[in-house]
N, C-alpha and C positions, 0 to 999 in steps of 0.2 A: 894240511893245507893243500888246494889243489895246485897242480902246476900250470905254469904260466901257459905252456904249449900246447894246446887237444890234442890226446893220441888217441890212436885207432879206435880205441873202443869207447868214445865218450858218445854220450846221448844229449841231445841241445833237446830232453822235450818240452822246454819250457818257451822253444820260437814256433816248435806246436801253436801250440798254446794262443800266442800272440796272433799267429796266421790264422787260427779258425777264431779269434775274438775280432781281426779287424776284418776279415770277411760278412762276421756280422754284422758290422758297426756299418759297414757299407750297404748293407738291407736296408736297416732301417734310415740312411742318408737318404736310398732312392726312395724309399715310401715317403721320406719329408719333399724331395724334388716335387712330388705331386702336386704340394700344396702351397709351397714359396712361388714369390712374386716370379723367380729367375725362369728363363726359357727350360722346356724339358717336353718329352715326346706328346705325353696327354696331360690337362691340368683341369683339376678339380675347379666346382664353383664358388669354394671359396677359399681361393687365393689367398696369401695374406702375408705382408713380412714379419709378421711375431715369430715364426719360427726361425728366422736365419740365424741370428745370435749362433740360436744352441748348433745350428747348421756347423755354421762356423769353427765350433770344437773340434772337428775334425778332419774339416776342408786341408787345413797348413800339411795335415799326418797321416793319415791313412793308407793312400796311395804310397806315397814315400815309404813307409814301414813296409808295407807290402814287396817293393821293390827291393828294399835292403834283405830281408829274409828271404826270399827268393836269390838272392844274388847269394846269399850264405849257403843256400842249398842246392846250389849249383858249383860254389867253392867245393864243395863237400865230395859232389859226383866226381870233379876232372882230381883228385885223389884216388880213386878207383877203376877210373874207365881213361883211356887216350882221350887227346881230343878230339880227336875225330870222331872215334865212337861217343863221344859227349854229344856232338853235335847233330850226330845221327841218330840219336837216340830221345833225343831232344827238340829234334825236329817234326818228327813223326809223333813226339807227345804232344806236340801243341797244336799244328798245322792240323788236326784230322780232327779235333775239337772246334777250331777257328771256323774251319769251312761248314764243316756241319751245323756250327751255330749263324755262320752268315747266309746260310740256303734253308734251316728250318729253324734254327728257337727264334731269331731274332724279326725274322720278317713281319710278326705280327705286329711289333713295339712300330715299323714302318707304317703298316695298313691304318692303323689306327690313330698313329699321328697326322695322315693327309685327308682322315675321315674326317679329325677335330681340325684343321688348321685351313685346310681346303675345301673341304666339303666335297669329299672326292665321295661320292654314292654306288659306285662300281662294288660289284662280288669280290671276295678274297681271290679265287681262282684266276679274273681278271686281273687283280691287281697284281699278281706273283710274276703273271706273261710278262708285266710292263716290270717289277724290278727288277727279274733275272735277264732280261733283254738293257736294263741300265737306263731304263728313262727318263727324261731329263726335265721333265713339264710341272712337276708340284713344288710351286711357287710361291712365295709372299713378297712380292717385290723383288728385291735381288737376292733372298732366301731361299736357294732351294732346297732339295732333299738330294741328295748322293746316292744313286743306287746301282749294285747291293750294298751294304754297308755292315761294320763290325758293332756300331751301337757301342753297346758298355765292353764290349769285347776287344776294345781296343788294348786293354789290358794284355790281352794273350796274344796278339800281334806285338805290341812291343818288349813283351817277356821273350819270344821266338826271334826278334832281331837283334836283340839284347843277347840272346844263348850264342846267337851264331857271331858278334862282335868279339864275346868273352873267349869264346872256344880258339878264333886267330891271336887274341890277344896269347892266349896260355901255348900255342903251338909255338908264335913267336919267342916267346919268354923261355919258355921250358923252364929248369930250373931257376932260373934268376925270378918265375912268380914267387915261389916260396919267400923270396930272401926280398924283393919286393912285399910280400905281404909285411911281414917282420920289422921291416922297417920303418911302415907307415904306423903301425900297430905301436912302435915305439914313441914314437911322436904325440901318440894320442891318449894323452897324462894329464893327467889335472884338469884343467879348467878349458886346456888346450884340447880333449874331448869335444867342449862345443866351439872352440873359437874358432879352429883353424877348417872342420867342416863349413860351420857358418860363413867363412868367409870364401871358398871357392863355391857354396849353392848360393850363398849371396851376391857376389862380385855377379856370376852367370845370370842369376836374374834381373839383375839391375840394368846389367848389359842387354839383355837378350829380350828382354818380355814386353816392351813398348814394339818391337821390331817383329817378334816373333808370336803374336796372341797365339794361347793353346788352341790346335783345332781338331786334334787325336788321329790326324791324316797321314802319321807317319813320315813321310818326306818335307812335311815343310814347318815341321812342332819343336823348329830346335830349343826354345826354350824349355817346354816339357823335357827334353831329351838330356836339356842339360842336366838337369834337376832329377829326373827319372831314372839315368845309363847311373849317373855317379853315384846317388844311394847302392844300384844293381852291382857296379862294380867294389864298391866300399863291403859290402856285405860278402862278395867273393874273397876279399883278397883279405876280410875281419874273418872269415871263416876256419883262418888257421891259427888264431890266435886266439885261444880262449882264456887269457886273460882280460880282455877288452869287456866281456860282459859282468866281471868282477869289478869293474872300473865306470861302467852303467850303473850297478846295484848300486856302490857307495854314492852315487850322484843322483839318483834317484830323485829325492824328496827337492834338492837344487832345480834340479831341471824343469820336474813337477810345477814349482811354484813361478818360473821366468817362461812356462809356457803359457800357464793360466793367466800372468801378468799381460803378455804378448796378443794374448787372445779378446782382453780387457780393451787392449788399444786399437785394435785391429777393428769392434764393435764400436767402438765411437768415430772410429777414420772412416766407417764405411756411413756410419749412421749421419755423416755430416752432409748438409743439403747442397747440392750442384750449382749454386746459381752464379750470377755475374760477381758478384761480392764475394764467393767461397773461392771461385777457381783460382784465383794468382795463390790463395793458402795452400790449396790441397793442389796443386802442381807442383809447389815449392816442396812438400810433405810426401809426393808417390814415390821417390828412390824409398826414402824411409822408413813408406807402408812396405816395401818389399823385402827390406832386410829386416822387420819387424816378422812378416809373414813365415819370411827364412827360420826367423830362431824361434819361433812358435812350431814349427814346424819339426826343426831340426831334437828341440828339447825334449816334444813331446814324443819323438822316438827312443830317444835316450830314454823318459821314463818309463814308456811301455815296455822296454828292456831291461832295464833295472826293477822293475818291481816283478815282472815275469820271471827273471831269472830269480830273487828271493822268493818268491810266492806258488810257481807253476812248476818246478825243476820237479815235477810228477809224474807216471805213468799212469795209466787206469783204463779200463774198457771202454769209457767214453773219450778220452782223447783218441784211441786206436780208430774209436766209430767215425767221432766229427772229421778228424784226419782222413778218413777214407767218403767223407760226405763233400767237403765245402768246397771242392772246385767245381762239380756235378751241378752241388746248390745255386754256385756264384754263376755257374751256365744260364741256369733255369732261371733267376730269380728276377729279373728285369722285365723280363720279359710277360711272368707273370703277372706284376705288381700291373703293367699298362692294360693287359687284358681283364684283367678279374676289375681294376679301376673300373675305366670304358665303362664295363657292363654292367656294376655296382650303381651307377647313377641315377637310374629310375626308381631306387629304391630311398635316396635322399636322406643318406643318415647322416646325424650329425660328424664334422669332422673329427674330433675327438674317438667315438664309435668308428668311423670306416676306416680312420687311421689304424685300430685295434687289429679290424677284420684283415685290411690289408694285409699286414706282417703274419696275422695266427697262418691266413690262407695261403701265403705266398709262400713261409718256413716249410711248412708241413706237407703242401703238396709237390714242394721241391724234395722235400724228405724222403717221401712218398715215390718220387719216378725213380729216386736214388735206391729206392729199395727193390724195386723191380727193374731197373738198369742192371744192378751188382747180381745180379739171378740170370741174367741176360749175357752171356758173353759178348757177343757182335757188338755188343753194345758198351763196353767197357772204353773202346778205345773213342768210339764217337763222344762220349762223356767226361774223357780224362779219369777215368778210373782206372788204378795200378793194379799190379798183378794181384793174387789172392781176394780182388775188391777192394784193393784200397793201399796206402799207404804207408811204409814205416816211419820209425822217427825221424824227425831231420838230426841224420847224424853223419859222418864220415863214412860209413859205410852205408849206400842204400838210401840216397834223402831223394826229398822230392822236391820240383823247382817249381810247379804248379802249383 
């Protein structure tokens, strides 16, 4: 039987695993953004809400997961390195990816959103003067465009503000993190897994999200923040307790089934029509869509966890490869989907087809820089590519938080 405590030498490859599944899961969310009704950089001509449902699936979770493993593998680093060197080390992994992607991958997803929204007609070359100068003129009313901006890269901005919180938290603490890990990790038993998370990302949303709309701005997203920092820090301070993912697998198929439930209600709350008639219902009902979205949200990590840790507790060549691929990929991949979009249009395929094309093209030619990135040293660090090209397992020795 394992023991309740991770020692040194355990290997988590199974939040592998999980990090390079919801990285993908996040591809094909932005190839679906193209063609949902909801705002997004460039949008196909045929729009349409039949896809949000399935949207839906993984709006509550993805991010969240992403945040908690991330947060476990940053647990994992300040076991090895001071904090200080945590956060200098940490610093310069994300910040030199950030900026590189806010000065080159990302400006394209800009050019080409105030080509479709504006009708801005100007060169690329011109348009770069006006957004690395910060210009403030591409408008829809009181809509404008922010420039420079992180785009989808907001992620690695608030994983970098997030490193450098955790890293005073643990100098503050020193020992007593440990023993704070430990303690929270005891609490979370039974069924008290999902209630007592549920209830501090719930209570925070309930409170925070009418006041606080997400606007991925970093300084003024406290709700995001709520919801975002506490997964980041729960997955630090879960990272020394490796009994808690033993306590995931048995809940597994529970959770599975109260998210897909959650997911059910959330598609009819949203699918209810706005009018003068609905709104006293569905104002009396938005705390409730929110602690619905919470535990949809909250569950469907527990199962992503619980069946990864039964199902993925694997090594193999291609975990090593995706492991050393999908932060490179999740750089590139936005960026591509709005360009290759764009220019795909003249050719009028059906949705279904360019949907296809979208993802084959946007995987593999991310694939593709990733393979001549990791050939490339200078290029390793503008990339987020780890030593050797890439990654080892997220374990106690050696993880990665990217």
């Amino acid at each position: 039987m394992l023991p309740n405590r991770a020692d040194a030498g355990d290997r988590l490859y199974f939040l592998d695993w999980v990090r390079i599944i919801a990285f993908f899961v996040l591809i094909a969310y932005h190839v679906g953004m193209y063609y949902v009704s909801w705002d997004w950089h460039v949008k196909s001509a045929a729009t349409s809400s039949a896809l949000e449902p399935f949207m839906l699936l993984s709006s509550p979770w993805r991010l969240g997961l992403l945040f908690l493993v991330s947060g476990v593998a940053s647990g994992f680093m300040l076991t090895r390195l001071s904090a200080r060197r945590f956060m200098g080390q940490r610093s310069v992994r994300l910040l030199v990816p950030l900026l590189f992607g806010m000065f080159v991958i990302v400006p394209p997803q800009a050019y080409y959103e105030v080509v479709e929204k504006v009708a801005y007609s100007g060169g690329y070359l011109e348009f770069m003067r006006l957004y690395v100068g910060g210009y403030p003129g591409f408008c829809r009313g009181d809509d404008c465009l922010i420039m420079p901006t992180w785009n989808h890269l907001w992620f690695v901005a608030y994983l970098l503000a997030y490193t450098l919180v955790l890293g005073v938290i643990a100098l503050a603490l020193g020992p007593r993190f440990d023993a704070l890990a430990h303690r929270i990790a005891g609490l979370l038993t039974g069924w008290k897994l999902v209630l007592l998370p549920l209830a501090v990302l719930g209570l925070a949303k309930v409170l925070l999200q009418s006041r606080f709309p997400t606007t991925h701005a970093l300084v003024d997203d406290w709700n995001n923040h709520a919801y975002s920092f506490t997964l980041f820090l729960l997955g630090a301070l879960l990272s020394r307790e490796r009994g808690i993912w033993q306590r995931m697998d048995a809940m597994r198929w529970s959770a599975l089934g109260i998210a897909l439930t959650s997911w059910a209600m959330l598609v009819i709350c949203f699918a209810l029509p706005e009018t003068p008639a609905m709104r006293p219902v569905l104002d009396a009902w938005w705390n409730g869509q929110r602690l619905v979205y919470t535990l949809c949200g909250w569950c469907a990590i527990i199962a992503a966890c619980g069946f990864a840790h039964r199902h993925l507790q694997v090594d193999s060549p291609k975990r090593r490869y995706l492991t050393q691929a999908v932060f490179p990929v999740y750089i590139l991949h936005q960026s591509l989907i709005v360009v290759i979009a764009h220019n795909i249009k003249p050719a009028r395929l059906t949705p279904m087809t360019e949907g296809l094309v979208l993802a084959v093209l946007t995987l593999f030619i991310s694939l593709g820089v990733f393979e001549l990135a990791r050939r490339c040293r200078p290029l390793h660090l503008l990339l987020g590519i780890g030593k050797n090209g890439g990654a080892p397992a997220l374990r106690r020795h050696g993880a990665m938080a990217a």
